[in-house]
N, C-alpha and C positions, 0 to 999 in steps of 0.2 A: 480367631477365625470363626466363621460360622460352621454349625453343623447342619446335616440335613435335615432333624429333630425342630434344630432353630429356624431353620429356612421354610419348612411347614407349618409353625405355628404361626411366624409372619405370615403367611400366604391365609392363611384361615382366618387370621386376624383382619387381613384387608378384606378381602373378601364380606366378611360378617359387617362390615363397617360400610363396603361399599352398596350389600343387598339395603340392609338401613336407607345409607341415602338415597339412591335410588326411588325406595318405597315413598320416603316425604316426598321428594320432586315431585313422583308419578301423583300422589294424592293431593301436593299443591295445585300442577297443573288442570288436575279434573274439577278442582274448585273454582279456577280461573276461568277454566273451559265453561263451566257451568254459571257462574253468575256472566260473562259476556255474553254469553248466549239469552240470557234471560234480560239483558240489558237491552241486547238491540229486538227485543220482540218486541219489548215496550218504545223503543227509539228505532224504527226501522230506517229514517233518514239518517243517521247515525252512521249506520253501514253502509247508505250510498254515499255519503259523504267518504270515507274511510276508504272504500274502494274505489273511490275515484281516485282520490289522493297517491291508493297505495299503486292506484294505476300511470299513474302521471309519475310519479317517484322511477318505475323500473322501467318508462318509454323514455325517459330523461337519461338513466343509465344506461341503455341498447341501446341510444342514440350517439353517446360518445364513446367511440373508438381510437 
């Protein structure tokens, strides 16, 4: 059986594991966030393209009920 000892060190073990990931995600994200953003300044039709797209995609969805 477990003890409450053993139940706490899991707990701190996940924990430490999940602040980790977390942190890579958050620091992947902001690189993603950061070269797209640097992509469509040089590609600004890019983004109307892309917003069109992603606006016909969710009026297509709203549209069937």
């Amino acid at each position: 059986m477990f003890s409450t000892r053993d139940a706490r060190k899991n707990l701190e073990s996940v924990q430490e594991r999940s602040s980790e990931v977390s942190e890579r995600v958050g620091d992947a994200l902001q690189s993603a966030a950061s070269h797209s953003c640097a992509y469509l300044k040089n590609n600004p039709w890019a983004g109307v393209g892309l917003g069109a797209a992603l606006g016909l995609l969710v009026g297509v969805l709203i549209s069937k009920k």
